[in-house]
Structures are given as C-alpha cells and as structure tokens.
C-alpha positions as a printed Julia matrix, in Angstrom:
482×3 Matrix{Float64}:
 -0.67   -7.76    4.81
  2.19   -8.15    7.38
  5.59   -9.06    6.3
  7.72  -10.28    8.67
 11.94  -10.7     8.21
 12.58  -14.86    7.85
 15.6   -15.23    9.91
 16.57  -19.07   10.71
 12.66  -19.85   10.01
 11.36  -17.73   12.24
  8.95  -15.09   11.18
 10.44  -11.68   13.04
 10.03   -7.95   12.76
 12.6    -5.35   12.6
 14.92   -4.81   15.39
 13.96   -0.97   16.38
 10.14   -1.95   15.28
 10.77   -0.02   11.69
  8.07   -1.06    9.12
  7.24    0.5     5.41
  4.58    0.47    3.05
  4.35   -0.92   -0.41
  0.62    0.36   -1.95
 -0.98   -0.31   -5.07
  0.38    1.61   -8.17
 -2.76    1.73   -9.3
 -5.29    2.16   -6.48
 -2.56    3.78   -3.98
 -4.25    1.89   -1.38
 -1.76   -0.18    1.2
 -0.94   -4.02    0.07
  2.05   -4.7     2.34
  2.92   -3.57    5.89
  6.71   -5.01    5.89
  9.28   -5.05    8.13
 12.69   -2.34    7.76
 15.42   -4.24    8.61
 18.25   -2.48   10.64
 21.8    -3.31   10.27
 21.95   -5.3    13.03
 18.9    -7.71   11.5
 20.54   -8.36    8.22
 23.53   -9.46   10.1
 21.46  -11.92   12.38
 20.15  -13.08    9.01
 23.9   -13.63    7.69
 24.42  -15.42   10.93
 21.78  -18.27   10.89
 22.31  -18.41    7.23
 26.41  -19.6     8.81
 25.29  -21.39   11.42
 23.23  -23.83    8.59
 25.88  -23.74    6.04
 27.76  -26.66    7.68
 24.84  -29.13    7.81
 23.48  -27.97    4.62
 26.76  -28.45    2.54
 27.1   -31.82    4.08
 23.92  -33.22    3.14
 23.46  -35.52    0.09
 22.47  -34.24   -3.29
 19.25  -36.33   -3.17
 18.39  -34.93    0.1
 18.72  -31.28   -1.49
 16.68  -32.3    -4.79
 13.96  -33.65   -2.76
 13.4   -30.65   -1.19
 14.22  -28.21   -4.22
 11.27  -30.72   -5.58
  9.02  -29.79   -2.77
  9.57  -26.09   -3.4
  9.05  -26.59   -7.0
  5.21  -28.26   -6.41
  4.42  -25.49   -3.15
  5.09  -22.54   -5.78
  2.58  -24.14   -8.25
  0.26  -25.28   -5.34
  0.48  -21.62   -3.9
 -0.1   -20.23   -7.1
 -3.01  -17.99   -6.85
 -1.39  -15.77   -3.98
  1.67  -15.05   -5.77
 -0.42  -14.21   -8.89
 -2.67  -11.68   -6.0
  0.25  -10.11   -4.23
  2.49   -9.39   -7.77
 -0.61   -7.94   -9.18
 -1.52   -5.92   -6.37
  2.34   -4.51   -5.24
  3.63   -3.91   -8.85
  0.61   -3.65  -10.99
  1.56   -6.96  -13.1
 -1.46   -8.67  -15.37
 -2.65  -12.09  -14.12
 -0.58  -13.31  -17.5
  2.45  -12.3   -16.2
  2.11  -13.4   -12.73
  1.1   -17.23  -14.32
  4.25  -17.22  -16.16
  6.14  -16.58  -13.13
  4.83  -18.88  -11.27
  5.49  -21.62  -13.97
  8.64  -20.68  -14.52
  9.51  -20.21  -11.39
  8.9   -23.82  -10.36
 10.52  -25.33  -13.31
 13.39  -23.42  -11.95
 13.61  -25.41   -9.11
 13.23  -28.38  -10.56
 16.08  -27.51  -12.78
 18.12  -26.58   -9.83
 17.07  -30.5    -8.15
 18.32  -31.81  -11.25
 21.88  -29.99  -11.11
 22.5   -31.14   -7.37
 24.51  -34.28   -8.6
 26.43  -32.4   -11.31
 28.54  -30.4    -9.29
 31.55  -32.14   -9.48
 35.45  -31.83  -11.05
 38.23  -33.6   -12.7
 41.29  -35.46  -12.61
 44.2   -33.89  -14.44
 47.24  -35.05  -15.28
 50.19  -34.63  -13.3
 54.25  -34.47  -14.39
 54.97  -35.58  -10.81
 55.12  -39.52  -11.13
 52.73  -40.94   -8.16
 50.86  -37.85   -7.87
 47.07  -38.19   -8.13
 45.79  -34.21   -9.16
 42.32  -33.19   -9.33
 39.5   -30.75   -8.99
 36.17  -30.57   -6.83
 33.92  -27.88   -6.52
 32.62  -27.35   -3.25
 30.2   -24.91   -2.02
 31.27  -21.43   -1.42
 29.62  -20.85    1.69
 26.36  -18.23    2.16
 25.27  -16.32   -0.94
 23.49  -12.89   -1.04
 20.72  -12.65   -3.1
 19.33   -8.95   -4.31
 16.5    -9.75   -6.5
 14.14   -7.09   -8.26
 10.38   -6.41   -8.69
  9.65   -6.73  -12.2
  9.93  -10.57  -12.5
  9.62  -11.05   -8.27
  8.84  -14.72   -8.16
 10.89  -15.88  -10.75
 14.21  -13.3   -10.25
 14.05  -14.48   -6.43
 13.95  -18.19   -7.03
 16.94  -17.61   -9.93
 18.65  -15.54   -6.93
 18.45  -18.91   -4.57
 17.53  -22.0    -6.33
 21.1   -22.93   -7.64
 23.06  -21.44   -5.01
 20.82  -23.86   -2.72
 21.49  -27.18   -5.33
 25.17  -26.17   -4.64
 24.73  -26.81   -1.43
 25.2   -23.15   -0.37
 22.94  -21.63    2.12
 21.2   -18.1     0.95
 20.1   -14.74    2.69
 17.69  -13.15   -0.07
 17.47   -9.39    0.09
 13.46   -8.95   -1.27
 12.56   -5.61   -3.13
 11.15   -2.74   -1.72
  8.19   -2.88   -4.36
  7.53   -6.17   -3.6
  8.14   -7.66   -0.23
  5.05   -9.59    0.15
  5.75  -11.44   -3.18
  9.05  -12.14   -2.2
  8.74  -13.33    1.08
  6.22  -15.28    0.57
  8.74  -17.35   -1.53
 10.91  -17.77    1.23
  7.92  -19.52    3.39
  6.97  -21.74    0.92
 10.8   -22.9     0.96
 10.28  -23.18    4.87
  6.99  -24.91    4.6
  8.52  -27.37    2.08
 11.02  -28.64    4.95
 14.32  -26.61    4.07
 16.43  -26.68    7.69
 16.01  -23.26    9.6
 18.69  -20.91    8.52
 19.34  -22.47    5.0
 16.97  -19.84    3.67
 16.55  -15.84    5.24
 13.99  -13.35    3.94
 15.01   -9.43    4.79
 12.75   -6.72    3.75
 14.06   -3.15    4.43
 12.55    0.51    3.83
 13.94    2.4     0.77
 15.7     5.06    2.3
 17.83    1.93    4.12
 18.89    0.11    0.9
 22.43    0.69    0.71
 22.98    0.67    4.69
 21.51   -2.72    4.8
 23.39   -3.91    1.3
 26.82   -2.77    3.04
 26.14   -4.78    5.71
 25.58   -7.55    4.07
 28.28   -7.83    1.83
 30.72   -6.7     4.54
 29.44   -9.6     6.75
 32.32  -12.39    6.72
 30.12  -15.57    5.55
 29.16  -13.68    2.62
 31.05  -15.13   -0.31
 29.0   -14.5    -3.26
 26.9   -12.27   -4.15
 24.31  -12.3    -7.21
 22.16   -8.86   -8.39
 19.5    -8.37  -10.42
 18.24   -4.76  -11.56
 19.78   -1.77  -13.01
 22.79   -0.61  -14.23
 23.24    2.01  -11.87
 22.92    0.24   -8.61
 24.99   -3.11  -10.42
 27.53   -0.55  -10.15
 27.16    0.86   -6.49
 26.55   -2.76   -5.59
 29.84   -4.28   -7.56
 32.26   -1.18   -6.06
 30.93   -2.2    -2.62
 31.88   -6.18   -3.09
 35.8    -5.24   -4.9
 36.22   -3.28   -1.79
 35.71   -6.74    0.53
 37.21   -9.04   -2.74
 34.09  -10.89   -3.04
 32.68  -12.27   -6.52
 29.35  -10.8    -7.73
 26.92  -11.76  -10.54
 25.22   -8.63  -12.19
 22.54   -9.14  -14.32
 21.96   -5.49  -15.22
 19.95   -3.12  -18.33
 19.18   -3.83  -21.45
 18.43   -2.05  -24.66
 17.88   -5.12  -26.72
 18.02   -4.97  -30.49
 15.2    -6.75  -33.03
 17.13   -7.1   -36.42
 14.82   -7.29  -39.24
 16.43   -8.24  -42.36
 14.28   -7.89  -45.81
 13.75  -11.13  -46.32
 12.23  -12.03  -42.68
  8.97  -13.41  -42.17
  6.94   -9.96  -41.44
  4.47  -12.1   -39.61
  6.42  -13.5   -37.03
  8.65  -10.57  -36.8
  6.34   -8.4   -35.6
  5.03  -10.96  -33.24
  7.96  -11.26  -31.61
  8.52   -7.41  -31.61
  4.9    -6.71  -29.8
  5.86   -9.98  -27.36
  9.59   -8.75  -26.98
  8.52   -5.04  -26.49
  5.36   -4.81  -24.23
  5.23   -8.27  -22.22
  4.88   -7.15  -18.48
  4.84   -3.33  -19.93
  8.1    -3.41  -21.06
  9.41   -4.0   -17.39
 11.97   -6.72  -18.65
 15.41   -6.49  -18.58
 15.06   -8.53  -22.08
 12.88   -5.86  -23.37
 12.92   -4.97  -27.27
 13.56   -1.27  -27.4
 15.27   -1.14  -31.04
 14.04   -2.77  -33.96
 16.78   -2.18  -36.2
 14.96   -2.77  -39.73
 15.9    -3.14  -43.34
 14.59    0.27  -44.96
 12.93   -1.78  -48.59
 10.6    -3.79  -45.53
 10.16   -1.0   -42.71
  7.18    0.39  -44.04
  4.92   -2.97  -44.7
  6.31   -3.86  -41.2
  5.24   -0.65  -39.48
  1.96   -1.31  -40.9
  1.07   -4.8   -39.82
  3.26   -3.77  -36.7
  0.82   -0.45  -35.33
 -2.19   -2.72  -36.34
 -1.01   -5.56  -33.84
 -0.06   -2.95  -31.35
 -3.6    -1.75  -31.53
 -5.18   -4.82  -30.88
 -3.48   -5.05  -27.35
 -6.42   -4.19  -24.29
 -4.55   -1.34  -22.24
 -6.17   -0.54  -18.91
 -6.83   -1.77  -15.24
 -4.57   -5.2   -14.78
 -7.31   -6.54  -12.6
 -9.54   -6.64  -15.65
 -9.9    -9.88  -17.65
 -8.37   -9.57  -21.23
 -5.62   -6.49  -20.04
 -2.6    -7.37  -21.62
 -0.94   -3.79  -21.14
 -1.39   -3.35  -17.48
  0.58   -0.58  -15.01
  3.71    0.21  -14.67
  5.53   -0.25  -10.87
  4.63    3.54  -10.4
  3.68    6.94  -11.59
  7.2     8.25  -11.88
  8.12    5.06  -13.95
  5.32    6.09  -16.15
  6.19    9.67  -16.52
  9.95    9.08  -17.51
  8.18    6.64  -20.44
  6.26    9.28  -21.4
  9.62   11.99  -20.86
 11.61   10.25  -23.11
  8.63    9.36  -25.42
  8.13   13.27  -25.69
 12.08   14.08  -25.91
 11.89   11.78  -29.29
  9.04   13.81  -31.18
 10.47   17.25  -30.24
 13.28   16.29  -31.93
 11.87   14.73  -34.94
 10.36   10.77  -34.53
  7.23    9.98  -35.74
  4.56    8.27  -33.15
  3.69    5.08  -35.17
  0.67    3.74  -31.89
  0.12    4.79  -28.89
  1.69    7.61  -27.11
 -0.28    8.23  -24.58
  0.12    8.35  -20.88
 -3.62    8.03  -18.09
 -1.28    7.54  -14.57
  0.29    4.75  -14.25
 -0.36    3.18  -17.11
  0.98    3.92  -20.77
 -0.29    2.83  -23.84
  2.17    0.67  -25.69
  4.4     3.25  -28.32
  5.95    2.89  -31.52
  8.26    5.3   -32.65
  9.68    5.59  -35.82
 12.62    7.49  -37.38
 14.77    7.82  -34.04
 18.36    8.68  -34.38
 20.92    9.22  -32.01
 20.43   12.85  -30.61
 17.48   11.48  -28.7
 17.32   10.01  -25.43
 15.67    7.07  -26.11
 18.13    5.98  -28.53
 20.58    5.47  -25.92
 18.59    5.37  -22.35
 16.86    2.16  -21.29
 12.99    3.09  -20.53
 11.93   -0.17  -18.95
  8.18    0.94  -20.13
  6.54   -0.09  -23.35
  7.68    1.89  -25.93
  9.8     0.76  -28.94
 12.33    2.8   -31.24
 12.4     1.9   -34.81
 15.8     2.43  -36.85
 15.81    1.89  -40.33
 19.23    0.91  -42.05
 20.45    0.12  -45.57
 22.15   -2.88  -44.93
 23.62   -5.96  -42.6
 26.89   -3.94  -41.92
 24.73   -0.76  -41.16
 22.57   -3.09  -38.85
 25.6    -4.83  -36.49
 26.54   -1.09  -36.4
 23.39    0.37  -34.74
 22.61   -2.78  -32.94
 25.98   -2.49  -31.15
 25.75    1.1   -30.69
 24.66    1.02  -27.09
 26.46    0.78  -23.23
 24.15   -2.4   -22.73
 24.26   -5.85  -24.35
 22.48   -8.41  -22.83
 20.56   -9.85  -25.39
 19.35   -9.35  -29.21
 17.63  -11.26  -32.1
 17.72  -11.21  -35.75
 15.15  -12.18  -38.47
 15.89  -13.79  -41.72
 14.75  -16.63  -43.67
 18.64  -17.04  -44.61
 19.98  -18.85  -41.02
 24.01  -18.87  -42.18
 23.43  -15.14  -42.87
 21.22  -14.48  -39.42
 24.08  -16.58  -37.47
 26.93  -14.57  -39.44
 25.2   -11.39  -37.95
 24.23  -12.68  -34.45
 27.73  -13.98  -33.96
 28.87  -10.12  -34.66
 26.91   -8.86  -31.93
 27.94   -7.83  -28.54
 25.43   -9.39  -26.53
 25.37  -12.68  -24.14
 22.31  -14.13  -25.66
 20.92  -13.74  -29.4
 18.0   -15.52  -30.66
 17.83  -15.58  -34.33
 13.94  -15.89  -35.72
 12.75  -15.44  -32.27
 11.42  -12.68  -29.28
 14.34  -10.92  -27.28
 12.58  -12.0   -24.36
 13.63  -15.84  -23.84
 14.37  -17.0   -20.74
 15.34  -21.49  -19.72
 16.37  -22.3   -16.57
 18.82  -24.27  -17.71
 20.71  -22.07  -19.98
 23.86  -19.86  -19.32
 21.75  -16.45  -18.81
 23.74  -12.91  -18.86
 25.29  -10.29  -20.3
 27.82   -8.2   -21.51
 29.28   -4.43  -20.8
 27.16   -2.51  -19.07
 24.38   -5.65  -19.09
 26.81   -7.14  -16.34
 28.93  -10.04  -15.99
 28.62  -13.87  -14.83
 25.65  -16.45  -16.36
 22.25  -17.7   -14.24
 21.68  -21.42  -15.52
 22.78  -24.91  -15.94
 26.62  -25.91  -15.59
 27.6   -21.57  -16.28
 25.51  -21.71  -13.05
 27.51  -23.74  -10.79
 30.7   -22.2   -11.62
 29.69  -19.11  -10.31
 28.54  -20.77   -6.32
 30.99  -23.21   -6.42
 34.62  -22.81   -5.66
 36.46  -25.03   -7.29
 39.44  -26.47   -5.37
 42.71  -28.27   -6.88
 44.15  -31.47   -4.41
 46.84  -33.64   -5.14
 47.62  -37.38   -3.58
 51.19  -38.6    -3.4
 51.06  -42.58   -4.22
 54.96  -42.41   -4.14
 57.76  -39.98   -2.18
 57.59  -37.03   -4.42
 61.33  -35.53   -5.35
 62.38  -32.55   -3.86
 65.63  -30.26   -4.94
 66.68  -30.2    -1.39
C-alpha cells in the first residue's frame, strides 16, 4: 500500500521523493510504502492547515457537527480496512481493531455534540456601566502526534475536538502505522471537511524529531497534543516551552489494581486479565500492579493463572486469538528482559512466561518487590506484577510508589472505604470495582506526574483548544484618575 502526505486534500508524496516501510511484525513482509516527509512538507502542511483556519473558525457549529457526523458514520462504514491495515502494521487482533473503530466513531459524535458548548460567561464588574465577559474562541491550528497502539482511536482523540472547536489540525501519523492513520484523514476528506482543515504527514523514523521541530516551531501552531511515552512527552514538551506553546501529554502508565480482602474475586480478576492483556498489554491504561490484600492473594492467584490460561495466544489473524503480537520483536524481547530480570532476583512465574518472536504469552508474576525492574519500568507487553500488602495504608503506599499516575482501580465490596482509598491516590482517573482500562469520549481523560498533564474529553476538552478571551463594554463614560 502507498501512503501519500494529505496536505490541503491533496494526496502528495514527499518533497525529495523519501518513502519508508512499515512491514508486518509478524510476517516481516511490507504493508505500507509511505511517504518521509521533509521539513519543508510539514511546513506546507502547517500552511494549508492556516490558510483554512479562517473559514473554518467562522463557520457555524451545526455546519461543523454535520460533518464531525459524517466522519463518525465513514469510520464505521470503512470499518473493515481499518480493522485490515491495524492488524497487519502493528499486529493488533480483529477484537481490538473493532473496538477502535467503535470507539472511534462515537468519538466524533461526541465531538459534534460539543460544537455548541464552547462558549463563556458574564462576570461581574465594579466599574458601573461596564458589561465584562468571557468567550472562548478557537486557538488557531493544532498539532496532533498520535501513537500506534490505539491508531484509529488516539488519532481521532488527537483531532476530533480540536476540529468541534473550530480549530483546524495537522496530524503527525506514527511511524508503525501510517496506513491506519492516514486513512483516517481521507475518510475526514471524503466526508466533505474543506481542504486544509485536516493534513496527514507521515515521516521515516530516523526524521521524527526534525519533522516534530518543525512543526512546533511553525508560527500557526498554537497547541499541541501528544500521545505515547514518557520519554519523548518530555523531548516533545522541552521543544514547545522553548516556542511558549501549550501541550497536552498523555504519557506512561504503570497502573495499579487494588484488591482489598473483601472484593469480589470473580470480577477482580476479570478486570485484572481485561486491564492487563487487552491489545497485549500495549495500553497506556495497562494493569501492571495488582496490589493485593495478602489473607486473599493466594485464592486470587489461583482463579487468576486459571483465567490467564484460558486466553488463545498465537497468530492475530487466527479466529479466537485474544493474545496476539506485539508492535515488534524488540518490544517483545524487553517483555521478556524485564520478565527474566524479576525471577533472577526472586519472583515467582504464576502463567505464562514465555516468549515465540513477537508474540509473548500473557505473565503473571508474583512476589515482586522493588529491586526489580519491573516494579518500577513500564513494559507496555502483557505481563503483570503482583504485590501483596498487609493493609489499606500499605496499599496507597505501593500503589503510589511509581513516576507514573495516570490511572488505577480498587476492589471492595465496602464503596466509602474503596472511595476513601481511590481519593488517596495519585492518579487522574480511578475506577473503583472496575478494569484500569476505561476509556468515554466524553470524560476528562489524563494524568498525573510523569503520566503527563492536560485532560482529552468533554468540557476538560475544550479548555485545552480554546483560548478563552476576557472583553468588556462600556454602557456609560468609565472614570478615569486623570
């Protein structure tokens, strides 16, 4: 397949000619031919994305949720290929590439529905005759930097609001995943969204930060949101305080599963073998601590390793895989690093384990402690570290001893005594009786410390590509001292 750069609608290739491949994790065979934008393309993509914003801001909110509405029924109607293409450039199960796709499209028909509440106030005023209030107003074009792992649904997050603001977007696709991702920025095309309101760039690996520079140096950049790890939220974040320009990071995660004794073992563990190995644990949300009352651990190890079992590990392309690849071999082999790290220095494999390629078998380990890796280090693969405490004060401590904190959950049949703990925990999200993978468009989604900063959803959402603006009208003379 041939991927193009979507600059002002128009389906172009590199500058200088550059292209890159993205293969198969699995098969290593080529699935994307796509175009390595230069410098001087991602600034013609800032450019039309400019030239729009004018026309684009100006038009009614109707206007926008119509088409956000058209986007919303293209993703579902163009289902199957974004199901093909995820599965084929990062190794993804059907299963996962559905629920993208669904979500996905309710995410733009969240975003239609938010077009009409950006809006303001009127505050009072100690000057007599003076009329004082707010608007927000769209800030302009946004940059959007949008990972692999969740491609269709992390690039229409990266543009669907900014868009229902009334911004215009350029959307910086992944490297692993370039077909996926611009094939979201056709269907927005094909829907009827004005050339320039929406840009696609693809660019080779080795070009990443060149082309990221560029971007955010550009002058009609004025917000920029990111998606992916912690190290490059930080590369990405130093760049943007250097040019003064607002970013939203959604970063890592290392997301605990509080068990308290008197949870339902049932449901806890399936939200722990949900929360831990959905999309082989490529999820920012991913449970990789279940932090566990010692007088339960054992019955829930037991019921735990037998559900973990019961999961079909192998080829994604086969029906019934639930525990597909991983994006590649070295992603797999850093898994299976800090998998190995753990049991040289004294954990106990509870399932799996086990490493064939690209693909590891999902892992429970039990009895980790904090002179191993994994205890601290995110490993975005399916593996699980179980920590067993003596109590709730022992349980806020371990599930706060981390860098990250973007989300967490905590199971009890008690709710004032799972809300007492949840509200202890440094985290932006915490579900209490439920998966740490949870994700509505319309809610404030983010983080906290190293998880990054700003919230994706609803009213949070508009704050962050709006700029609010104060005005005053004088009804009367003001007073002046002189």
């Amino acid at each position: 397949m041939d991927i193009k750069l979507l600059i002002g609608n128009r389906e172009v290739p590199a500058s200088n000619g550059a292209v890159f491949e993205r293969r198969n994790p699995i098969t290593g065979s080529v699935v994307s031919v796509a175009a390595g934008a230069t410098p001087e393309d991602a600034v013609a993509a800032a450019d039309a994305a400019r030239a729009a914003c004018g026309t684009w801001s100006q038009l009614g909110p109707n206007a926008r949720r119509s088409l956000l509405l058209k986007a919303a029924d293209a993703v579902e109607q163009r289902g199957k290929e974004f199901i093909e293409l995820m599965m084929a450039e990062t190794g993804a199960t059907a299963a996962w590439g559905a629920f993208n796709v669904k979500l996905a499209a309710g995410m733009f028909r969240e975003a239609a529905s938010m077009t009409t509440q950006v809006s303001g106030e009127v505050i009072p005023s100690d000057h007599p005759g003076s009329l004082a209030f707010s608007v927000g107003e769209p800030v302009g074009v946004v940059l959007g930097i949008a990972p692999w792992n969740a491609p269709v649904i992390l690039g229409v997050r990266a543009i669907a609001l900014p868009l229902a603001c009334g911004n215009t977007v350029v959307l910086k696709s992944s490297e692993l995943c370039p077909g996926t991702q611009f094939l979201l920025g056709s269907v927005l095309r094909d829907a009827g969204f004005p050339p320039g309101v929406i840009n696609v760039i693809s660019n080779s690996p080795q070009d990443a930060q060149r082309i990221v520079e560029t971007l955010i140096a550009h002058p009609a950049i004025r917000r920029i949101s990111f998606t992916g790890s912690t190290r490059v939220g930080r590369i990405v974040a130093e760049i943007a305080a250097r040019h003064l320009k607002p970013v939203l990071l959604e970063l890592g995660g290392k997301a605990p599963l509080i068990i308290l004794e008197d949870a339902d073992l049932e449901e806890a563990v399936r939200a722990a073998a949900f929360g831990a190995f959905v999309n082989q644990g490529q999820v920012c949300m991913s449970t990789e601590r279940i932090v566990i009352h010692r007088v339960v651990a054992d019955e829930f190890l037991s019921r735990f390793a037998e559900k973990t079992a019961s999961l079909k590990v192998g080829d994604p392309r086969v029906d019934g895989v639930t525990i597909g690849s991983l994006a590649g071999t070295e992603a797999a082999a850093r898994v299976e690093e800090l998998v190995n790290d753990a049991l040289g220095k004294g954990a106990k494999v509870v399932a799996g384990g086990k490493r064939e390629g690209t693909i590891m078998h999902p892992t429970i380990l039990d009895a980790v402690t904090p002179n191993m890796r994994i205890y601290y280090e995110e490993s975005f693969g399916p593996s699980v570290s179980v920590i067993r405490v003596a109590d709730d004060e022992e349980a806020i401590r371990v599930a706060n001893d981390t860098e990250y904190g973007l989300t967490a959950s905590v199971f009890s049949r008690n709710i004032s005594r799972a809300l007492g703990i949840a509200r202890r925990l440094q985290s932006g999200m915490c579900h209490i009786n439920g998966a740490t993978v949870h994700d509505e468009a319309q809610m404030p989604f983010g983080g906290v410390k190293a998880s990054g900063y700003g919230r994706f959803g609803g009213r949070a959402g508009i704050a962050e590509f709006t700029e609010l603006r104060w005005f005053t009208i004088n009804t009367v003379p003001p007073h002046y001292p002189f």
